[in-house]
C-alpha positions in Angstrom: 51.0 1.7 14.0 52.2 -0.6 11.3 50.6 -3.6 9.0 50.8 -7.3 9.7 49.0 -7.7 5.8 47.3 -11.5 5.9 48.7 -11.7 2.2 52.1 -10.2 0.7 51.7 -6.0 0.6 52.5 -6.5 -3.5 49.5 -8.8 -3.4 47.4 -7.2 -2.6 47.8 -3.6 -3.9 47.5 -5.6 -6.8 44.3 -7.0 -5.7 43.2 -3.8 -4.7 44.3 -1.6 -8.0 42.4 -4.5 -10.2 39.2 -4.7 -8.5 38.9 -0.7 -8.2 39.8 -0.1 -11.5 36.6 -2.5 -12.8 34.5 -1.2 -10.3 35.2 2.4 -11.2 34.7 1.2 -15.1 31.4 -0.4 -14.4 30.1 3.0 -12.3 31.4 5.0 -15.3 29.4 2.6 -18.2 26.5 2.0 -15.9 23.1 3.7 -16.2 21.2 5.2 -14.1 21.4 6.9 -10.8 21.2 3.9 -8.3 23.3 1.5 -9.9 25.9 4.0 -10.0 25.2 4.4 -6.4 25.8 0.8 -6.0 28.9 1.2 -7.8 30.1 3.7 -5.6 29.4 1.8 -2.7 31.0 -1.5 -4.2 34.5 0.7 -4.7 34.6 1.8 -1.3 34.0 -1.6 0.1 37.1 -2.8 -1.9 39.4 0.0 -0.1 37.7 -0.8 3.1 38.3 -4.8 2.8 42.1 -3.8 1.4 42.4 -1.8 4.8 40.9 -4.6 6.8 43.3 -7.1 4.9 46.5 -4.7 5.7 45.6 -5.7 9.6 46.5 -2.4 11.0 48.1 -3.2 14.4 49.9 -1.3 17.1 52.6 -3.4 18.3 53.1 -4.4 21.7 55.4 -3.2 24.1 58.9 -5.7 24.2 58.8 -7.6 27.7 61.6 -6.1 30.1 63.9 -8.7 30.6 64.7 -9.3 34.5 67.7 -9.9 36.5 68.4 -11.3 40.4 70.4 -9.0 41.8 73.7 -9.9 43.3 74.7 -12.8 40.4 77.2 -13.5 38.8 78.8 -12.8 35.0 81.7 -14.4 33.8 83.7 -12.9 30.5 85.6 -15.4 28.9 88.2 -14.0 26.4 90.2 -16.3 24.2 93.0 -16.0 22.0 92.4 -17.6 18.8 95.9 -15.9 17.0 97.3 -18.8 14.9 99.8 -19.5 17.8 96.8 -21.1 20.1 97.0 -23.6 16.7 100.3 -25.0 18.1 100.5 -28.5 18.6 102.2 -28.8 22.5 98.7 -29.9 24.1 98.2 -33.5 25.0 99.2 -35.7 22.6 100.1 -32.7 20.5 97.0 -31.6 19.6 96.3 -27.8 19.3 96.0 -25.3 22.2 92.5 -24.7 21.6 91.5 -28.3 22.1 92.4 -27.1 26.1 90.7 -24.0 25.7 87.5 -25.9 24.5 88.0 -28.5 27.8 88.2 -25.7 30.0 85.4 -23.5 28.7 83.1 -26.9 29.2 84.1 -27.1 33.1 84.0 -23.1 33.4 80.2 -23.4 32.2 79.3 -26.8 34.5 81.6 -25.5 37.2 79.3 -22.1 37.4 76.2 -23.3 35.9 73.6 -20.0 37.1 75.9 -17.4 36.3 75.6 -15.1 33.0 78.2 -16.0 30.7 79.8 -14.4 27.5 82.3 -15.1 24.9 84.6 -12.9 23.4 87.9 -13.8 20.6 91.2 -11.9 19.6 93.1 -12.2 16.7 93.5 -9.8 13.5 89.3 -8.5 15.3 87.5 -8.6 18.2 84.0 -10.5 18.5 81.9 -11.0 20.9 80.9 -14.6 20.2 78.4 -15.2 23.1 76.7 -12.2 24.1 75.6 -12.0 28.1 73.5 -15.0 28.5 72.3 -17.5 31.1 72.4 -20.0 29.1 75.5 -22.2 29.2 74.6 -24.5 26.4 74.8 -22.1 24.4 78.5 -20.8 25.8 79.8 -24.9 25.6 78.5 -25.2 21.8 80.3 -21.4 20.4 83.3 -23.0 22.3 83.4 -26.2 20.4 83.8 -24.5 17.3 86.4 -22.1 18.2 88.9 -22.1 15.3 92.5 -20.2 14.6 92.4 -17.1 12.4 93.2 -17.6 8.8 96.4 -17.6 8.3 96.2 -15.7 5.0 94.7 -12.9 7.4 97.4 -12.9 10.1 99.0 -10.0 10.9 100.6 -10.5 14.2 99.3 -11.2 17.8 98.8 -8.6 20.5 97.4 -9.5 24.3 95.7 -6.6 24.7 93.6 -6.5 21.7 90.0 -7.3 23.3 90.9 -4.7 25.9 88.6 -1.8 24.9 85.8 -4.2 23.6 86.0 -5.5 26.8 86.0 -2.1 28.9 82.8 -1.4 27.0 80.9 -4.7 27.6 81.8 -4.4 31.3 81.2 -0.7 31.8 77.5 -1.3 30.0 77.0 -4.0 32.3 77.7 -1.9 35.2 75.3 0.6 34.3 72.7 -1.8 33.5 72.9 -3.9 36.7 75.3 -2.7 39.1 75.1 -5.2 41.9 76.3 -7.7 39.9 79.7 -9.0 40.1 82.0 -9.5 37.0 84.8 -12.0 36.5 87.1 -12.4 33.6 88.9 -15.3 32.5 91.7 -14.7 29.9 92.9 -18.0 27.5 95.8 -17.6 25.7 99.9 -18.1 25.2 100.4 -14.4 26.2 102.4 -14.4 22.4 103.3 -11.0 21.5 104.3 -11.1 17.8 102.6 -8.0 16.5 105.9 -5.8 17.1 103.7 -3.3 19.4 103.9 -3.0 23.0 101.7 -4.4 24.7 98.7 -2.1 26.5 98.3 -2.9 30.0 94.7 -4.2 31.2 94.6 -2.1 34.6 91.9 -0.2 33.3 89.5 -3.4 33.8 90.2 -4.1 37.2 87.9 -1.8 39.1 85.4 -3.5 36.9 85.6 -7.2 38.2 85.2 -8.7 41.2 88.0 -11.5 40.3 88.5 -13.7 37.6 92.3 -15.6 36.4 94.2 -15.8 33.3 95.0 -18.9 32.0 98.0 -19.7 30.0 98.2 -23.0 27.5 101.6 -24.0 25.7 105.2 -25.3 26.9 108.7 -23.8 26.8 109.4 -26.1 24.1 106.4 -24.7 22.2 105.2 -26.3 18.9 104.6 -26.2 15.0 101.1 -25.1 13.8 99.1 -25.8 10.6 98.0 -23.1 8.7 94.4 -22.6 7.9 91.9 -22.0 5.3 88.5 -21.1 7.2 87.7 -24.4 6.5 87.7 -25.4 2.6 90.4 -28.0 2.4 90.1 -31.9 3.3 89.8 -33.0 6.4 91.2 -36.0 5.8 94.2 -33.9 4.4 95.8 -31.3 7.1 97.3 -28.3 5.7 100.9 -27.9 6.4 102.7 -26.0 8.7 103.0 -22.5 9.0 106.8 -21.6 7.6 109.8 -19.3 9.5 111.6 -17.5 6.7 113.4 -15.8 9.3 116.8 -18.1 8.9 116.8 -17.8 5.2 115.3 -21.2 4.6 112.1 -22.5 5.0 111.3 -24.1 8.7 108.3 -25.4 10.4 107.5 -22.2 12.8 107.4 -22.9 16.6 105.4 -20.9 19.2 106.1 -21.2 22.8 104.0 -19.7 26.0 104.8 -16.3 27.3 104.3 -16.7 30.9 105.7 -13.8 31.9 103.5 -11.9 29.6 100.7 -13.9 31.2 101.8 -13.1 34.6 101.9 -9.7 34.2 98.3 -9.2 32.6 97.1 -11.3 35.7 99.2 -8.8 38.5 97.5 -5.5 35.8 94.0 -7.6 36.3 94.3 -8.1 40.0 93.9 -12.1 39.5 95.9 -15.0 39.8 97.8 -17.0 36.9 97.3 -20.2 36.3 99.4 -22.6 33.8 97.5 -25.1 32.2 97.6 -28.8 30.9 95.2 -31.6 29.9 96.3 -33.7 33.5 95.3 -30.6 36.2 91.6 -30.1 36.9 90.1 -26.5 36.4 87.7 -26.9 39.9 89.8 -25.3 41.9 90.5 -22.6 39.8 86.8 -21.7 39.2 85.4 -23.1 42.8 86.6 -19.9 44.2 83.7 -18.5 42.3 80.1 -17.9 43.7 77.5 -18.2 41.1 74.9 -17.0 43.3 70.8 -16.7 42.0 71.4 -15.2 38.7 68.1 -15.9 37.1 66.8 -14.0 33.8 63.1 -13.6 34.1 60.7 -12.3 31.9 58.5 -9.0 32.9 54.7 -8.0 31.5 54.7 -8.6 28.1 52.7 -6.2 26.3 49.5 -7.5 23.6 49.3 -5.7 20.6 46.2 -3.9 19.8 44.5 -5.1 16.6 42.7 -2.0 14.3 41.2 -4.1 11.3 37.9 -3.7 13.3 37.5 -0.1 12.2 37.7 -0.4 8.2 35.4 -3.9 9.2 32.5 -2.0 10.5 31.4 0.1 7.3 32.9 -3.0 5.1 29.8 -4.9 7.3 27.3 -2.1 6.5 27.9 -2.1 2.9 27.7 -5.9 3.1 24.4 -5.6 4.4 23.0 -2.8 2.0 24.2 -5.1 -0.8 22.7 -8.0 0.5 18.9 -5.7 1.2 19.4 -4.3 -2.2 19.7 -8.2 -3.9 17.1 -9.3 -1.9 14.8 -6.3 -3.4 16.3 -7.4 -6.8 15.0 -10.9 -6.6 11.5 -10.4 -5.0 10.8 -8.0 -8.4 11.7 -10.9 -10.5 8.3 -12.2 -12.1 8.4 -15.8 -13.0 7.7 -15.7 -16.8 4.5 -17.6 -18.2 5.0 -21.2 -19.3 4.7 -21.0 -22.7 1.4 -23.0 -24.5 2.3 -25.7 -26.8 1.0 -25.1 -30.7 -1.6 -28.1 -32.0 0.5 -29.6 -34.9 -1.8 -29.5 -38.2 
């Protein structure tokens, strides 16, 4: 059971302390056995309309949430390292501008599947969590950003890998005909000095998926950034390479072997993207199938202000038989004779 109180709870225990405090003060000052009966009755009533005020409820059961068997649920995981800031896209503009394109025609390309969202860089988050709905998918992707820079400590590939064995081995025990795909999105960069883990363990747990690689050979510079609090209409500068001694604009460049092999570990194919090649025929190898979320019974909760209310009404009427009685003993007083002036 818990209270759904029609005023703050501070309110009215406020309320509640004041008006029982005065009543017990007038039951203590009044004389005379049935007023102090009244009085009695008048302090009870107050606890009983606190109690009815509280709105004692016990809440209903959560609706069960629903799923067609036999869908689909597609794990995107994107790099968002400060090397998906370098500038080799079209036109030069930053890796995850592609990312964002293809995220758009993953989620119109397979619109009925159960999507979610996960990003690497210095932590893991799940962005998106399993969801039907893409819109949602589309507008977390739009505002992907880099890490801070300030933050960076290095890039590793396999950093989402145990996040992701844990989403996908919780989806498997929650619906188990499903079937899973994963779509990686990075540069395959490996800067954090670690070797990199291997993603085998995730392949018994999809049913397909492809790894996506952005960037050239040539590679590019990236801006640093902030998290947002400088001037837009001022860009940061680039991130530097002391590495030479002297101070030069740092260049990142695609890994495709890296990429490759976390493909061949994933059982997928590897695909090497740019703004002129279509995603369809990547994705149209994909079945969305009838993944519908439904809703099951939702419960009503069951409303106890009704008990305190039934002795509140009693008193009520007791009150209003004893004011009645009050008022019928009232004699009207004698009009009073005018005096003859002398």
């Amino acid at each position: 059971m818990t209270l759904d109180p029609i005023i703050p709870f501070w309110s009215l225990a406020i309320l509640t302390v004041v008006f029982v405090a005065f009543a017990v003060w007038r039951l203590v000052v009044t004389p005379g056995v049935r007023s102090r009966l009244s009085w009695v009755m008048r302090v009870v009533a107050v606890f009983l309309l606190a109690a009815v005020a509280a709105q004692p409820v016990i809440p209903a059961e959560p609706a069960e949430q629903g799923v067609t068997e036999g869908g689909l649920e597609v794990y995107i995981v994107v790099d968002t390292t400060s090397s998906m800031a370098a500038e080799d896209w079209q036109g030069g503009a930053p890796r995850l501008d592609g990312v964002k394109a293809d995220i758009r025609s993953i989620a119109r390309r397979l619109e009925g599947a159960s999507f979610s969202l996960v990003t690497f860089d210095g932590a893991v988050v799940q962005r998106v969590p399993l969801t039907t709905d893409a819109t949602a998918l589309v507008s977390a992707g739009d505002v992907l950003t880099q890490e801070i820079t300030a933050y960076s400590r290095g890039s590793s590939v396999d950093e989402a890998v145990p996040v992701l064995a844990d989403l996908l081995d919780e989806a498997a025990a929650q619906n188990p005909r499903q079937r899973r795909v994963l779509f990686y999105l990075g540069d395959g960069e490996q800067t954090s000095g670690a070797v990199p883990g291997s993603f085998e363990s995730l392949a018994p747990l999809l049913a397909g998926g492809a790894v996506l690689g952005y960037g050239t050979l040539e590679g590019g510079p990236m801006r640093q950034f902030d998290g947002g609090y400088s001037d837009p209409a001022a860009p940061l500068p680039y991130i530097q390479d002391y590495s030479t001694g002297s101070p030069v604009d740092a260049v990142s460049r695609i890994d495709e072997n890296q990429l490759g092999l976390i493909a061949t570990q994933l059982g997928v194919g590897y695909t090497h993207r740019s703004a002129a090649q279509s995603l369809d025929p990547v994705v149209a190898q994909f079945d969305a199938g009838v993944t519908t979320t439904t809703d099951g019974a939702r419960g009503v909760r069951t409303e106890l202000y009704w008990i305190p209310a039934i002795p509140l009404g009693v008193i009520a009427l007791v009150e209003i038989v004893l004011l009645a009685g009050a008022l019928a003993e009232l004699k009207p007083r004698a009009p009073r004779k005018a005096t003859a002036q002398r």
